[in-house]
N, C-alpha and C positions, 0 to 999 in steps of 0.2 A: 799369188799376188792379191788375188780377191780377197785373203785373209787375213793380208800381213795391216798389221793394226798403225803403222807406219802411213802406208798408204789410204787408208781409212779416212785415218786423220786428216791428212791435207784433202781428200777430195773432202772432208766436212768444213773446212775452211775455205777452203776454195766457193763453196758452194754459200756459204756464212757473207765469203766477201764479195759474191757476185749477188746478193739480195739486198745486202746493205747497198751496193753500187747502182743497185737499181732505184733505191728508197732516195737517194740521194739526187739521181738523176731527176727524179720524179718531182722531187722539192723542187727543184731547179726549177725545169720546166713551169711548175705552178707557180712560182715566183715571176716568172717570164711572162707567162701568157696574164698571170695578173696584173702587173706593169705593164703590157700591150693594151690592156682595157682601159686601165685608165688616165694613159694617154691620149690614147682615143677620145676617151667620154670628154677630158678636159678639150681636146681639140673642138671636137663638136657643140660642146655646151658651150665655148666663147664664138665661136662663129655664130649660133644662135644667137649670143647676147650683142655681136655686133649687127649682125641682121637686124634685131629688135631694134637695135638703139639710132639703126640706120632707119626703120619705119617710123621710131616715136620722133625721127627729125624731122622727116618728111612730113610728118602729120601737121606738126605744129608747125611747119613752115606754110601748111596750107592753112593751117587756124590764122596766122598772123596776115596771110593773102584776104583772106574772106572778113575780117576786121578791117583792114584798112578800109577808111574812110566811112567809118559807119559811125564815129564817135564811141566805141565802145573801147576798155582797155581790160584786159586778164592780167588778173598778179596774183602771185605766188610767195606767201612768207614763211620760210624755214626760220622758226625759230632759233635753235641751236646754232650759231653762226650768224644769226641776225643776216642774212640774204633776204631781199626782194627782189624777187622776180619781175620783170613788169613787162608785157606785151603792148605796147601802146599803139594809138588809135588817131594818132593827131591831137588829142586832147591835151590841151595846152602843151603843147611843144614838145610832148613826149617822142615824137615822131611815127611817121605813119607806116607799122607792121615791121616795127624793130623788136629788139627783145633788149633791155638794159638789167645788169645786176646790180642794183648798187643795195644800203641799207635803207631800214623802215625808216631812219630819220630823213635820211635824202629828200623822202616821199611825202613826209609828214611837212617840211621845210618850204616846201612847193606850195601849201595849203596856206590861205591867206588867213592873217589872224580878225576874230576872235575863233575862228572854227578853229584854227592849229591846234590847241589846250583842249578840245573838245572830241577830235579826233585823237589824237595822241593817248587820251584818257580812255578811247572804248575800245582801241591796240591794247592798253596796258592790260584792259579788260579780259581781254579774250587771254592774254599770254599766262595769269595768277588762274585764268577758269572759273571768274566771275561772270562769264556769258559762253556760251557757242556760239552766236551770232552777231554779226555787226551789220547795219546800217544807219547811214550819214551822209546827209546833203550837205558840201561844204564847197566855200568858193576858192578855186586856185587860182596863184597869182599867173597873168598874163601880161606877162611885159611885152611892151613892144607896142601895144594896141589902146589908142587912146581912147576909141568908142567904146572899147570895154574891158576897162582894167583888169577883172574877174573874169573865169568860168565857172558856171556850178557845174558841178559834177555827183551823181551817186552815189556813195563808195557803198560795198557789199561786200559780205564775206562769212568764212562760214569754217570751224574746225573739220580739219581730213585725216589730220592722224596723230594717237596720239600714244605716249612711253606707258608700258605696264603700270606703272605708278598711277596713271590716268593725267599726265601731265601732259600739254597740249604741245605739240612739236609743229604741227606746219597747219597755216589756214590758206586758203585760197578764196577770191572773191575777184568781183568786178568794178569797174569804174565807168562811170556810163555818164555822158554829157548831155547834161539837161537845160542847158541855157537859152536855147530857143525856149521852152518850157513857159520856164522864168520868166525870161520877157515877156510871151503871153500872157501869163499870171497877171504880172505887173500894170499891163496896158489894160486887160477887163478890169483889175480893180481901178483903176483909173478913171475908166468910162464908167462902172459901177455909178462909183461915188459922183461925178458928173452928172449924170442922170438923175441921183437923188437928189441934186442941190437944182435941179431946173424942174423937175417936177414940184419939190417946196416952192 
């Protein structure tokens, strides 16, 4: 039987289809255990990203806590999409430790003219990347309030990120109320100039 070429043959087969069956099995498994991985990894990597995105709330809900009432506002303009972000501060009506999204226009519309044309002009600035930077003391409108129509406010800002091309995608800056300021300003040169005409 050892010799009969018959049987040879099938245990070479036999032997042929149990290495291929092994080769096969083998695939499998590597296929398996590789789809186990990166499901997993997928599992893990979005729990992380909700984790994070659950800490970047929390942050900024205490950013908007520690703003309020300080007269300060944080915004945020994504170019593409024209989004403004704006964390405001009470300043002029924005409300105090909200977050609104609306456009740069919205924002711009708010701003009492002659500033409007003036601010609008050094946004357009920033957005063509004729500047990296902005500021501008202009006055918002304040309805409601007869003692004073206006607020001045800061406005600041400053390019964060921008497309390979070097094209400017989002700036971020602040808005800070300076209208007590202002009125002091207003009142020393007042008394200034007083002083000059009683001394003459």
């Amino acid at each position: 039987a050892e010799g009969n070429p018959v049987l040879l043959g099938m245990d070479r087969d036999a032997k042929q289809w149990n290495y291929e069956l092994l080769v096969v099995r083998a695939r499998v498994l590597g296929v398996l255990l590789l789809f186990t991985v990166v499901v997993t990894a997928s599992f893990w990597i979005s729990r992380l990203s909700l984790e994070n995105r659950w800490r970047i709330g929390k942050a900024q809900e205490k950013l908007r806590e520690s703003l309020s009432d300080t007269g300060i506002g944080v915004w945020e303009w994504t170019i593409p999409g024209d989004e403004f972000r704006l964390t405001g501060s009470g300043v002029s009506g924005m409300g105090r430790g909200k977050e609104s999204r609306k456009q740069l226009g919205d924002f711009i519309e708010s701003v009492a003219e002659p500033h409007r044309q003036r601010l609008s002009a050094a946004f357009a600035g920033l957005k063509k990347g004729l500047a990296t930077t902005l500021m501008e003391e202009v006055a918002l409108k304040n309805p409601g309030a007869k003692d004073a129509p206006h607020r001045w406010v800061l406005v600041r800002g400053k390019s964060s990120r921008k497309a390979p091309d070097g094209a400017i995608l989002q700036v971020v800056g602040s808005v800070v109320d300076i209208t007590l300021d202002r009125r002091t300003k207003v009142i020393l040169e007042a008394l200034a100039e007083a002083s000059s005409k009683v001394l003459q």
